[in-house]
N, C-alpha and C positions, 0 to 999 in steps of 0.2 A: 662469258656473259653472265649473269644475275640470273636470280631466280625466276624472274620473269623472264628473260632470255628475250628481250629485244633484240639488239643486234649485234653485229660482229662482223666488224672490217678486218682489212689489211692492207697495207700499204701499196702505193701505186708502185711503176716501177721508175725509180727515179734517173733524172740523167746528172751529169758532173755538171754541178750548175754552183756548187761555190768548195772552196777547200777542203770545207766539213763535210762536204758530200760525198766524199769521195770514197771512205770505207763503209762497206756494210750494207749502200744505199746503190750504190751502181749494178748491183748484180744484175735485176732480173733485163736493164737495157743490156747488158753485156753479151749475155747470153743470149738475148731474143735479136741481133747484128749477127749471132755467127752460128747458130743453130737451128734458123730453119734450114737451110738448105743444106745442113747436114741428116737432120731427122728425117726426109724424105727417102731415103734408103732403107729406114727401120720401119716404116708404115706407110701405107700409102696413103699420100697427099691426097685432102680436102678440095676439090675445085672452088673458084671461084664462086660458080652458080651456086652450087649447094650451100657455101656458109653466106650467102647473102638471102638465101632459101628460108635458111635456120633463121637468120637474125629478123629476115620479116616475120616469119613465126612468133617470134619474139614479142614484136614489138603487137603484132594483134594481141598477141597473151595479154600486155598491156593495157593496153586497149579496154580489153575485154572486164583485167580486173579493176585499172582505175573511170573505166566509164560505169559501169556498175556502183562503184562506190558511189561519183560521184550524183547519181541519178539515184539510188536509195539510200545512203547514210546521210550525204553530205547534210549539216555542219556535224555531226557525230564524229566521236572519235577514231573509228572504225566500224567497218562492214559486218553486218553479219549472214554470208552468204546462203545459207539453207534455209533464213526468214526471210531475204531478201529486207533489212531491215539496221538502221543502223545502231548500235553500240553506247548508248549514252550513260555512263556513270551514275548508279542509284537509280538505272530505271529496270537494269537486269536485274538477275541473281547474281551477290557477290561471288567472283572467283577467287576469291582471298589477295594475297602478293602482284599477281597479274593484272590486277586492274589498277595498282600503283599508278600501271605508266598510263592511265587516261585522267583527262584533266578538263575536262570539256572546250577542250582548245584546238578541235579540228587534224586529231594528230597524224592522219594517214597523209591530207593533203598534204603538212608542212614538211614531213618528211619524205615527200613523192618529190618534193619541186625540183632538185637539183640532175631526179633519174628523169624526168621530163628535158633536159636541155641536153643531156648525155643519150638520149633514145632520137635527138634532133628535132622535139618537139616544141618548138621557141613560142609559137603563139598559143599552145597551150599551157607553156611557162607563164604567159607575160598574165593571161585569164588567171592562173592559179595565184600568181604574188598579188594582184587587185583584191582578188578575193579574201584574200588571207589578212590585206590592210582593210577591207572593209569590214569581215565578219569575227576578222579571230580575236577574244578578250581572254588578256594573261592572268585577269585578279578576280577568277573563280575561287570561290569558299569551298576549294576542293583540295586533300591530304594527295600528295604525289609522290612519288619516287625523285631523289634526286639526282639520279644516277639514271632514270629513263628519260628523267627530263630535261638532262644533259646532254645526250647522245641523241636522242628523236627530235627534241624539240628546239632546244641553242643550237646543236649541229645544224638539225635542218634549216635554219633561217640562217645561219652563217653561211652553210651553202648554196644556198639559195643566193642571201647577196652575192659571194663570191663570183657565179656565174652568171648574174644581173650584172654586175659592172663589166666584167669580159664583155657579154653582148653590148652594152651600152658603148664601149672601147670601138666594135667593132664596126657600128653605124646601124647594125641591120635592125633591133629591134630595141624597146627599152630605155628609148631617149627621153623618156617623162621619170625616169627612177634616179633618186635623189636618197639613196642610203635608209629608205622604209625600214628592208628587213631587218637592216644594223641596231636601227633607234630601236625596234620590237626588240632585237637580241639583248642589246644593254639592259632594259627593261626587264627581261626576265633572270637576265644573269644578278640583278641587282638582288631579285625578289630569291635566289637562292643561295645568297652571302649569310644572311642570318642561321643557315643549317651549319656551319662552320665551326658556331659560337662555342666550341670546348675545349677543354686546355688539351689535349692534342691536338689540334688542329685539324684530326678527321672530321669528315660531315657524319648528322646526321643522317639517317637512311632517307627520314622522310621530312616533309614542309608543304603549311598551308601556303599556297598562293597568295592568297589574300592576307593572312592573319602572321605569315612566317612563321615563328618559333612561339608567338605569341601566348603565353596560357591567360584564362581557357576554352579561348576562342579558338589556337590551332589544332588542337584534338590530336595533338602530337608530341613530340619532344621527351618522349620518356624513357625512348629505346635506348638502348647502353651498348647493343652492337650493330657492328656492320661489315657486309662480305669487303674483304680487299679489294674484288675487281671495283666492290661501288666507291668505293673511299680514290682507287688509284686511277680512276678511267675519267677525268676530270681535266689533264693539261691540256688538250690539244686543243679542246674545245674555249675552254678559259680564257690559256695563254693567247688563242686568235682573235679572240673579242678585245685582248687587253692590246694586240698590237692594231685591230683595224682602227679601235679608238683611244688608244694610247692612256686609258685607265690600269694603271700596274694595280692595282687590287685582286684582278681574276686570277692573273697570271699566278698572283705570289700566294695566295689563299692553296694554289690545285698544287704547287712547289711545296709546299708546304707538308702539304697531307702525303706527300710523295714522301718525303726526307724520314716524317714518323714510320710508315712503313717500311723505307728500307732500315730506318734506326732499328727495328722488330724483327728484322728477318732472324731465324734461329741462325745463329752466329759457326755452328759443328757441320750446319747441311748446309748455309745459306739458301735455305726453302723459307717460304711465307704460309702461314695456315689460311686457311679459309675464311675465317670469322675473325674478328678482335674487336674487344671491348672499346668504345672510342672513350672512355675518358682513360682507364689506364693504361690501355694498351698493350692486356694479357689477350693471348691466345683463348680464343673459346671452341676452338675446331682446330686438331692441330695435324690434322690430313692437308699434302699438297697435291695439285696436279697443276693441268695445264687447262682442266676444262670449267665445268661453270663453279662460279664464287671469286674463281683467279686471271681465269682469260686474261682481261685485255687489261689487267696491271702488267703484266709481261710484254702486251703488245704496243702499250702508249710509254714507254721506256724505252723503246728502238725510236718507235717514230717521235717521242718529243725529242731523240739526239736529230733524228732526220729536218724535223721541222725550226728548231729551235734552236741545232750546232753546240749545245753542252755536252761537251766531253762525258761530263758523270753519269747522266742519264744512259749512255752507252756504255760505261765499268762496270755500272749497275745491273745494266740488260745480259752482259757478258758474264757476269760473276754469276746472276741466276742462270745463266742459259746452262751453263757447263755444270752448275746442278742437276738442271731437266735431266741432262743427255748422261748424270754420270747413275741418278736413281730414278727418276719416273720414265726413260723411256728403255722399253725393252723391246726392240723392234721385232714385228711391224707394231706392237703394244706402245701404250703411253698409263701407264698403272698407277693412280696413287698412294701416294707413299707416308708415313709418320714423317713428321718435321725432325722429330728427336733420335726416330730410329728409323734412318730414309731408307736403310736398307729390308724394311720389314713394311708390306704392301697392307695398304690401309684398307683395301674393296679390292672385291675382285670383279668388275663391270668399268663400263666407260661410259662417256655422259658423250650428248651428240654436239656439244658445243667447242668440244676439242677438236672439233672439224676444221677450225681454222687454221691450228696452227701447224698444219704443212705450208700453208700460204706465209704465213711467219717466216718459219727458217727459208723461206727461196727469197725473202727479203734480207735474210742476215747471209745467205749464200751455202745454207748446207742442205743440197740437193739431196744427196740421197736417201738421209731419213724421211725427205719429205712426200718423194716419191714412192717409199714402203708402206708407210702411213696411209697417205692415200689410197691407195691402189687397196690396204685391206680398209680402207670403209668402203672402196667401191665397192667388195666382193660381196659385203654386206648389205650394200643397196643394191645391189643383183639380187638378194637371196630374196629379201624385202620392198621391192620396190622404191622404199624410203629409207634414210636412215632413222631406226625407231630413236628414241630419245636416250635409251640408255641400254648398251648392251653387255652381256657377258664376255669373258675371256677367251669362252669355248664361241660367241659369238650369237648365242640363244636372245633373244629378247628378254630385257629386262623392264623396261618403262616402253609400252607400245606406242606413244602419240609422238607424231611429229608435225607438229606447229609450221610447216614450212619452212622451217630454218634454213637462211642463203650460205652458211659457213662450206658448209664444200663443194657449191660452186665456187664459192671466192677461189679459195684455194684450184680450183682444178684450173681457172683463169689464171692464177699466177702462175701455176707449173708450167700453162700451156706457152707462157709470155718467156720463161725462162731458158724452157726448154725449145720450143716450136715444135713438138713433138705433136703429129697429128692424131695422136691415140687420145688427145685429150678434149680434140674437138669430137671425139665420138662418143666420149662419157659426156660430153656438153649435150648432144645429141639425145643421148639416153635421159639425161635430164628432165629435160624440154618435154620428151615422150612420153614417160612417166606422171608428169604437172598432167598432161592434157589426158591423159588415160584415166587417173584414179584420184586427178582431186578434181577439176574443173567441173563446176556445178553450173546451173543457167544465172545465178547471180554473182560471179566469179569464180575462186578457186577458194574452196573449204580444207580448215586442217584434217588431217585425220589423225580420228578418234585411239586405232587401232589400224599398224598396219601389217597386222597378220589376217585381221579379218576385210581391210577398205571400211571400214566404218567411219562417216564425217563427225565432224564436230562444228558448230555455228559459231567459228572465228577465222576472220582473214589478218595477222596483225599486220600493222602499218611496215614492219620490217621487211615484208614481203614484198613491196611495192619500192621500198628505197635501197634494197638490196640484190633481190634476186633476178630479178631483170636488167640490171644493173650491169653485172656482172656477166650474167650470158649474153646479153647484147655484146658489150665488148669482149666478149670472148669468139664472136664470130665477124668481129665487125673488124675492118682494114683501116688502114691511119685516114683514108682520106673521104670512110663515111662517117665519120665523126668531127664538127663544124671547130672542134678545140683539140688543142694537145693533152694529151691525156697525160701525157708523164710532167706538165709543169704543176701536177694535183697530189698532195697525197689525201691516202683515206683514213676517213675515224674510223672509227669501228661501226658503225652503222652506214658505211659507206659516203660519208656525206663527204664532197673535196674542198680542202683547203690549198688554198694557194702556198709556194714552197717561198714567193718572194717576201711573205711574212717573218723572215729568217732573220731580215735585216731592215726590217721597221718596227720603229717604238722598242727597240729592246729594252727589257727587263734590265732595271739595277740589281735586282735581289741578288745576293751573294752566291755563293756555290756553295754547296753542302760538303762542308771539311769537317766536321765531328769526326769524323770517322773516316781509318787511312783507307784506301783501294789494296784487297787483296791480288798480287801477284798470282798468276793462273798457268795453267801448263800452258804453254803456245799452241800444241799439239793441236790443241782443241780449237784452235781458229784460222785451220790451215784454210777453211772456206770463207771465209771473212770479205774476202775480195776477188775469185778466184778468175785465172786465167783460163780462157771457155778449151785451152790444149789439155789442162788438167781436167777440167770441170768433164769434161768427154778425150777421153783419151785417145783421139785417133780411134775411136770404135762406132759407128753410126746406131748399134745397136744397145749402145749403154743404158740409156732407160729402162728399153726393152727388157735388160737383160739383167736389172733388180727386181722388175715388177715380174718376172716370171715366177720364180719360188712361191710367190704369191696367190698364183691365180686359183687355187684350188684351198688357200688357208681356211676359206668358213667352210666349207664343205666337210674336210676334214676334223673339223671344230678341234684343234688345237690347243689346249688350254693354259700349257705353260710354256713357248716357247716352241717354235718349228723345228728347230734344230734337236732341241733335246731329244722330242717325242717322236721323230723320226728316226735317233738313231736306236729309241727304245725298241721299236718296232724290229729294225732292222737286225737288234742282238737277239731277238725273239723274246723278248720281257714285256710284259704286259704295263700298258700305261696305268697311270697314278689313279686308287680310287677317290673318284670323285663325292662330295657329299649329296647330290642328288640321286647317287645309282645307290647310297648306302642301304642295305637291308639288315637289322640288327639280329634278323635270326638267322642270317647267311654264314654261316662257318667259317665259307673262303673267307667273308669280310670280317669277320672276327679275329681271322688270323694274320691277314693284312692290316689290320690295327695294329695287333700288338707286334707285325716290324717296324711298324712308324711311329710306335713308343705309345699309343695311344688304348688308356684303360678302359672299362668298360664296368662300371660300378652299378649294380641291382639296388635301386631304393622299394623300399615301402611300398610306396603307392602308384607302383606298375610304371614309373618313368626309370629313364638311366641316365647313369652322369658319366659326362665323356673329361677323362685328365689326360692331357700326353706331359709326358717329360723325354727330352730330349735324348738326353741321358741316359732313355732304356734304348731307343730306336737302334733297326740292326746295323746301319752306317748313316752318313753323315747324310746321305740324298734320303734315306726313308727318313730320317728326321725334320729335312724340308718338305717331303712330302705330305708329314705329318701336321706341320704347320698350315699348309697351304687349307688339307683336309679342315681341320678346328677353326683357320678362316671364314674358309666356303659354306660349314655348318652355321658359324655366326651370322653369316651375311643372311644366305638362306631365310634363318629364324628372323633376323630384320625387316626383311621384304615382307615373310608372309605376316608378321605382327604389323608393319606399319600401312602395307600396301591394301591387304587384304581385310581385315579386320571388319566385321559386323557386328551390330548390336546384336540383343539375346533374341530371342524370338518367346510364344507363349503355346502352350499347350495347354486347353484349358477344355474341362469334361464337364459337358450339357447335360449328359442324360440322370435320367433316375437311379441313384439317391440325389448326385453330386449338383444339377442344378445351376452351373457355373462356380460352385465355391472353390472347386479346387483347382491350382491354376499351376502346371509343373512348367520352369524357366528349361528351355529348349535351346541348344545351340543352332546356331546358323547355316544356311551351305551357301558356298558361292558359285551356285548352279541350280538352274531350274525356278519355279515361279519365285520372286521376290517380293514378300508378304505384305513389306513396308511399302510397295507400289499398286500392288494388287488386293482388292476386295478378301477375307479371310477364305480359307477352304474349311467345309464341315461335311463331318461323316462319320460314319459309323467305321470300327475299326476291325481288321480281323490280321490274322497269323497268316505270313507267307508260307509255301511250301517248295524250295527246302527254306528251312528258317534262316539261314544268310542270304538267302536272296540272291545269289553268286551264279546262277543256272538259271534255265526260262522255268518259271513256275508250273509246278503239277499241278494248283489246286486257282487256275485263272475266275472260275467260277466265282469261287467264297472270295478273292478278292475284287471283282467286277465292278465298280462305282464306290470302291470304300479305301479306305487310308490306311495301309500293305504296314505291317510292325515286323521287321526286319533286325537279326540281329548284327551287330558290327565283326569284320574281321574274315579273312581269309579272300576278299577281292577289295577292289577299289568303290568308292560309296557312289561317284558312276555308273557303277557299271549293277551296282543294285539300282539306281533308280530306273533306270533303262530297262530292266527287267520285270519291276513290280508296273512301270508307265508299259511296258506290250501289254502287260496282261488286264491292263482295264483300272486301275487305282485311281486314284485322283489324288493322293500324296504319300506319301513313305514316313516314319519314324523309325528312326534306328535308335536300336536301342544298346546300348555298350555289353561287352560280352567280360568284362571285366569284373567279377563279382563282386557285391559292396560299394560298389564308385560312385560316389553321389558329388552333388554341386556343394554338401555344406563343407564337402572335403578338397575336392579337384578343382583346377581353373574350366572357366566353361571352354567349350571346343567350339571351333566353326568347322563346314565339310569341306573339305576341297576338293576340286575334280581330276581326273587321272592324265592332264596335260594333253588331254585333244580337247577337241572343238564340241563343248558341252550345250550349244545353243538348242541340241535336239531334245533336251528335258525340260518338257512344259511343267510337271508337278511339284509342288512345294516337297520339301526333305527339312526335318527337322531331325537333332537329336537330342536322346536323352541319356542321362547315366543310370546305372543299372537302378540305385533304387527308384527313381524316380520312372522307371521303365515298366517296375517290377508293381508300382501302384493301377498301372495302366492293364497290365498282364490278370494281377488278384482281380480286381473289379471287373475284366471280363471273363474269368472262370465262374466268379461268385454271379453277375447278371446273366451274362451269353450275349448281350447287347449292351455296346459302351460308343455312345458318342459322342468324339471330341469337334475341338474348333481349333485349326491352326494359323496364328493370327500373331502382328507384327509384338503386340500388347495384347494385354487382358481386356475384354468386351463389358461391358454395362450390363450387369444379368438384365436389364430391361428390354436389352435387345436380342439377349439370348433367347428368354424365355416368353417375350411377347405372343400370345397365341396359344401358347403350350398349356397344356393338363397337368398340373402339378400340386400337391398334396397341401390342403389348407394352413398347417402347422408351421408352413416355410411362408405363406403369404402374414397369418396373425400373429406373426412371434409368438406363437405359443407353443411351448413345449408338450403340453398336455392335449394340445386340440388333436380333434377326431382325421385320419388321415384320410380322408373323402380328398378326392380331387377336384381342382376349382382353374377354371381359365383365368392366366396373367396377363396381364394390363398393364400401361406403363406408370399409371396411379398407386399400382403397386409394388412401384420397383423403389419408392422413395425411400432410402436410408438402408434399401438393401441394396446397392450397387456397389457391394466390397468382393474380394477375392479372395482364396486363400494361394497364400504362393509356396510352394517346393523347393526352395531357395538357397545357398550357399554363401558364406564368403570366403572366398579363394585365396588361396593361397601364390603368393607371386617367386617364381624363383629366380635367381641372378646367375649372370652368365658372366664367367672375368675371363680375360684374355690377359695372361699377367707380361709376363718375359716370353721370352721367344723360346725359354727353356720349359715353362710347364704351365700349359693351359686347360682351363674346364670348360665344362657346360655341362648342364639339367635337360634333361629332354624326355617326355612318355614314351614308352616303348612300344611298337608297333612292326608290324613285318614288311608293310607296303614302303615304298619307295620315296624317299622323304622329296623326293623333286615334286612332287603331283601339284603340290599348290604353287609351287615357285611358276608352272607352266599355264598350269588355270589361270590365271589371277587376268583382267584385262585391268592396265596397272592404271591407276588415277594421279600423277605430278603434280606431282610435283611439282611444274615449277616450283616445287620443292627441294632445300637440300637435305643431304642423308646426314644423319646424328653417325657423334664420332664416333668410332671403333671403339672407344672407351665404354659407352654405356648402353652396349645394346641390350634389347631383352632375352627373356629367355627363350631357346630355342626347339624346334619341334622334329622327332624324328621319325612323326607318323605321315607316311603318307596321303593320307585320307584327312587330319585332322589338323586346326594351329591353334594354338591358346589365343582367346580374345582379349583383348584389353579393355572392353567395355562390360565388366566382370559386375555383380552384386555384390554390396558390398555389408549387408546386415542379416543376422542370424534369422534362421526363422524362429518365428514365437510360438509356434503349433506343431509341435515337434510330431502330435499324434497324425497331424494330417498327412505328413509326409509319409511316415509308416508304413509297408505294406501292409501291416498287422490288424490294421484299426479296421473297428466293425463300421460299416459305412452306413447301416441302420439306425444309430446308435440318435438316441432324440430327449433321452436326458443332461441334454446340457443346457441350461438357464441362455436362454437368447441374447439377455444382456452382454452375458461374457465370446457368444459367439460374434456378435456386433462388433465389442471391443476389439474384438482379434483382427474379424475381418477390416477395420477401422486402420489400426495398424499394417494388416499386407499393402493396401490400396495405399496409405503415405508412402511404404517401402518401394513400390511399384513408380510412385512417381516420382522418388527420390532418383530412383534408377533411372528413368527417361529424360531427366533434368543432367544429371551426371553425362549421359549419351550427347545431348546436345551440346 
């Protein structure tokens, strides 16, 4: 699926209904004739009562969430369950990509209609197609996706018709329906021909409804790339519109963009990257997988052979399949991989959209990857409740929210079709259990947020209503409660069904794509292609069983490279692979396990180290994959926490007497504890913890009681000091770097990360700072004995600083020479003095290359804490977003406690003296003009920076 991750089908299971049906496409009827009553030996059978138990379950779920919808969104695009309110374009907050797919065109309905006739709901079908001709209008002044608006919105109305004419066929309902949805489909299929318009023939991503491609009224048309799944996931839906009304346009337009694709596929791996430019049609991402950007280009290449009977479309599906299986899948793993070097692993995590494609291969007939596969995301939705969005190797959360996504229920419904394997009505079961436990809200079922903690999120997408019940309905449901055959349908990928008699009306003239000969393939690899259910289960009832056992314990274990390897590591008594999360750079052992994995350890300057392996030194050829893997896992690592994580600066800025608000020190971030930019500033007077790391419960809880605890960095996790200065009574922390020298005009700023548990128990703001700027905070309270700051997201308006306050008349009359009598401030007199001085740096950025598989680097601060802390802190924000290539990540970080920010300063300071510890802060011979001038210049610098952030 896309980055918006609408949806994601899979194929029905089809029966021999014409010549071309016959390979590739019979499996899962094959095996669902001679496997259930084999699988009942290996688990015990489901009764009756119970899966029709399940399926009314189901269908109130339904109920539940599309009466909801329809009683607070409707005509809205979608629900938003925790407002109870519906979803309208430009009346939220933009979600950036995600709201591509809303179009003010009613998209939940249109995409519900066809699970309404599949749930046996016909007079609430017949209400919802009236509705949708009476209310829904295609030529909103609104930028769309063309790729959601393909799959949601043409599929759904094609499906929709499809299963309008059946009923009307059948007598029972619908005898006033005269081809509505068809005319509405032509209509919007028309309105997304002009996204086409480039000499590739790929679309573009996106298109005004109303305006098309139009400039510069469509507020569009300038983007130069687009994910393969969006450019490839286009035929079925096309090609069905061109054959119900016999317009070859759609057909040959989606053929088209097909043929550029496979023209691109890298020709050494036959792998597709991710991204490509749609005019020239270079690679801009040149990582493959099977999950989101590529999906269902892989999966509308089987089924346009299924749907359509073009031999290519299946050479094609075949020539990539036997790529997947020979470099991204490393069972039970699906890893992606470089196009260029497949054998060299692009990320080390999994996206939850690869959920589909075990549903896939039980379509193309190779059961038992599919079954490994599966069985480990179960484990993972065991461990999680959900599958989070994107997880690690070892199986740790990587992207917490999951959106509801129906991808493996689909899949557990095809295994269970393949197989009849009644284990798979119990993960259906689990399912189900799961929905009504920890998402269903009183105005239906909310994504979640997070689910390591159940936290919601105010979205239902429309995916959720045309897929996921969908799917578990007929997964519990018997041939003959469902009013239609389900196998004369296949499925798009948003589950919508298309008729299979489409095969042989209105065929397409368009020629075949002969550019290019059909690589010969090993056979070997299609011994499942068609398989006979004697091979497919060998005379053994317990075969299923008896893959997915190895299994059952894989995320517990957290595994990271393979089950086999690291089991038999275990087993010689060798200690498994260090990983970059456990790395400690003052650890010895790990020191010394570096340099067997070839990997150097180089001391710069300013307290970072630079990690080079070369292959070539490692003690044998596995510590040098090892060592690979390591430089990997630290790249990714430093990706996450630089993309994932990242906060702006924050502001330390000193009230009291001399300073008055002038002086304003740039503070790093935490990603724990009160959030500044949400929360009213915190002010107080500051004092010295005791012990001065803060790493123990405090001796001196008194002197910190109501004041803001200064703590120095290093020897525990920044945690585990705020939790210590917050017992003893603080109201915020500043840590101050133990690093002597370290200042902002030197170092990139830092943000705090927490120590990978569950940080929600620190209420107190944590800022830090670098030594000099620490060291200004330190002087001025030896030299006062009373220093009070304000910790705040930006610098304050001295007018509201010092509103009230007693402060010496020579800072209200600009006058240098005036008598230091103290005089109460006003906001009259805060005019033209509303400037700051800021503590300021510009950072320095370092690169991080991954060259050859023979010698890589990286830059990283040195620290002793456990560079995993923030990778575990983080509650991740999606992306529906994709990750940047392996090629250019930033630099990385091997402090536990700390990550470099990217929302850095970027101009020197002009007041070198202010920074200073040195300077006399009495000091009142300075001509006001020039102080003005100065403070004039922080305040533009200040907002240059906030301008930059946005």
């Amino acid at each position: 699926m896309s980055e918006a991750g609408g949806g994601r089908g899979c194929g029905s299971a089809v029966p021999q209904r014409a010549p071309w049906s016959v390979v590739a496409t019979t499996t899962a009827a094959l095996c669902l004739v001679t496997a259930t009553s084999v699988w009942t030996a290996g688990a015990a059978p489901m009764s009756r009562e119970e899966k029709q138990k399940l399926g009314n379950q189901v269908l109130e779920m339904f109920d539940h969430a599309y009466g909801n919808y329809m009683e607070h969104a409707y005509p809205a695009d979608e629900l938003m369950p925790l407002t109870c309110r519906g979803r309208v374009r430009g009346q939220e907050p933009s979600r950036g990509d995600v709201d591509d797919a809303l179009g003010k065109f009613s998209l939940t309905l249109i995409d519900s209609l066809d699970t309404l006739v599949v749930l046996n709901k016909t007079k609430e079908f017949e209400d919802a197609v009236r509705k949708v001709l009476r209310d829904v209008n295609l030529d909103n002044d609104v930028v769309v996706s063309v790729f959601e608006t393909n799959i949601r919105v043409l599929g759904g109305l094609l499906g929709g018709h499809s299963l309008a004419i059946m009923l009307k066929e059948k007598g029972a309902c619908m005898q006033w329906y005269n081809d509505e949805l068809l005319q509405m489909a032509t209509q919007l299929g028309y309105k997304l021909l002009p996204a086409f318009n480039t000499t590739s023939g790929l679309p573009y991503p996106r298109i005004n409804l109303k305006f098309g491609m139009r400039k510069p009224e469509a507020r569009t048309g300038t983007e130069t790339d687009t994910c393969t799944a969006c450019a490839g996931t286009l035929i079925l839906e096309f090609a069905a519109l061109s054959r119900f009304t016999g317009a070859t346009i759609f057909e040959e337009y989606a053929r088209k963009a097909l043929d550029f694709l496979w023209e691109k596929r890298q020709r050494s791996s036959n792998l597709v990257g991710v991204t490509i430019n749609i005019h020239t049609g270079d690679w801009v991402r040149k990582d493959s997988g099977v999950g989101a950007g590529i999906d269902s280009y892989y999966e509308y290449l089987l089924k346009a052979y299924v749907l359509l009977g073009d031999d290519s479309f299946l050479e094609r599906f075949n020539t990539h399949y036997d790529a997947i299986m020979r470099y991204i899948s490393q069972p039970p793993l699906l890893l992606d991989v470089h196009i260029h070097k497949p054998m060299l692993n692009a990320r080390t995590w999994m996206d939850a959209l690869l959920a589909f494609f075990p549903g896939l291969q039980v379509l193309k007939g190779d059961i038992r990857p599919a079954i490994e596969t599966h069985e480990m995301l179960y484990q993972v939705i065991k461990k999680h409740n959900f599958l989070p969005e994107a997880f690690t190797t070892d199986f740790r959360v990587h992207w917490a929210q999951h959106p509801l996504r129906p991808e493996f229920a689909e899949s557990t419904y095809f295994l269970y079709k393949a197989t009849g394997d009644p284990y798979y009505l119990e993960v259906g079961k689990t399912l189900i259990e799961n929905l009504n436990k920890y998402a269903r809200v009183p105005c239906g079922f909310a994504a979640m947020k997070d689910v390591r903690t159940g936290s919601h999120e105010d979205r239902m997408d429309s995916f959720f209503l045309a897929e996921m019940f969908k799917y578990l309905y007929l997964l519990f449901a018997d041939k003959e409660d469902i009013i239609f055959d389900i196998e004369d349908y296949i499925f798009t990928t948003e589950a919508h069904l298309l008729p299979l008699w489409l095969s042989t009306t209105n065929q397409s003239t368009s020629k075949k794509n002969t550019t290019s000969e059909y690589i010969e393939l090993d056979d070997s690899n299609f011994d499942w292609t068609c398989p006979n259910t004697q091979i497919l289960f060998p005379n053994d009832p317990l075969y299923a069983q008896s893959i997915r056992e190895p299994l059952k314990n894989v995320v517990d274990k957290s595994c990271p490279r393979g089950i086999i390897r690291v089991e038999e590591s275990f087993r010689s008594g060798a200690k498994p692979p260090l990983r970059a999360r456990d790395f400690m750079a003052t650890n010895p052992e790990h020191l010394e396990i570096l340099k067997k994995m070839g990997v150097s350890l180089i001391h710069l300057k300013d307290g970072r180290v630079q990690l080079v392996q070369h292959a070539i030194q490692a003690a044998s050829s596995i510590d040098a994959e090892d060592g690979l893997r390591f430089m990997q896992e630290m790249i990714e690592l430093s990706s996450q926490q630089q993309k994932e994580q990242q906060l702006p600066p924050r502001a330390v800025q000193i009230v009291s007497h001399p300073f008055f608000g002038r002086v304003v020190l740039t503070a790093g971030p935490a990603q724990f504890g009160l959030d500044l930019a949400k929360h009213k500033e915190t002010r107080g007077f500051v004092a010295s913890s005791k012990p001065y790391n803060g790493c123990s419960e405090l001796t001196n809880p008194e002197a910190v009681m109501g004041k803001i605890a200064l703590i120095q960095r290093g020897q525990c996790m920044f945690a585990e000091k705020a939790r210590n200065i917050q017992n003893a009574g603080a109201i915020g922390g500043i840590v101050i770097d133990d690093n002597e020298g370290s200042s902002s005009d030197t170092a990139p700023l830092f943000q705090m990360a927490g120590d990978g548990k569950d940080t929600d128990d620190i209420k107190i703001p944590m800022l830090f700072l670098f030594s000099k700027e620490g060291s200004i905070i330190l002087d001025a309270l030896r030299e006062y004995e009373e220093v009070e700051v304000l910790l705040s997201d930006k610098a304050k308006d001295r007018a509201a600083i010092l509103k009230g306050k007693m402060i010496p008349s020579y800072i209200i009359n600009s006058n240098p020479d005036a008598e230091s009598e103290e005089q109460p401030f006003s906001e009259s007199d805060s005019q033209n003095q509303s400037t700051e001085q800021l503590a300021r740096g510009s950072p320095e950025v370092d690169s991080v290359d991954q060259g050859s598989p023979e010698e890589s680097s990286l830059d990283a601060p040195l620290e002793s804490a456990p560079a995993a802390a923030a990778d575990e802190a983080a509650g991740v924000s999606p992306p529906g977003q994709n990750s940047d290539p392996p090629e250019n990540h930033p630099p990385t970080s091997l402090d536990g406690e700390c990550t470099d920010s990217d929302n850095q300063l970027q101009e020197q300071s002009e007041t070198e003296e202010d920074s200073n510890p040195s300077v006399s802060w009495g000091k009142k011979d300075q001509p006001i003009d020039s102080i003005l001038a100065d403070w004039s210049e922080d305040i533009e610098a200040f907002e240059m920076m906030e301008k930059d952030e946005l």
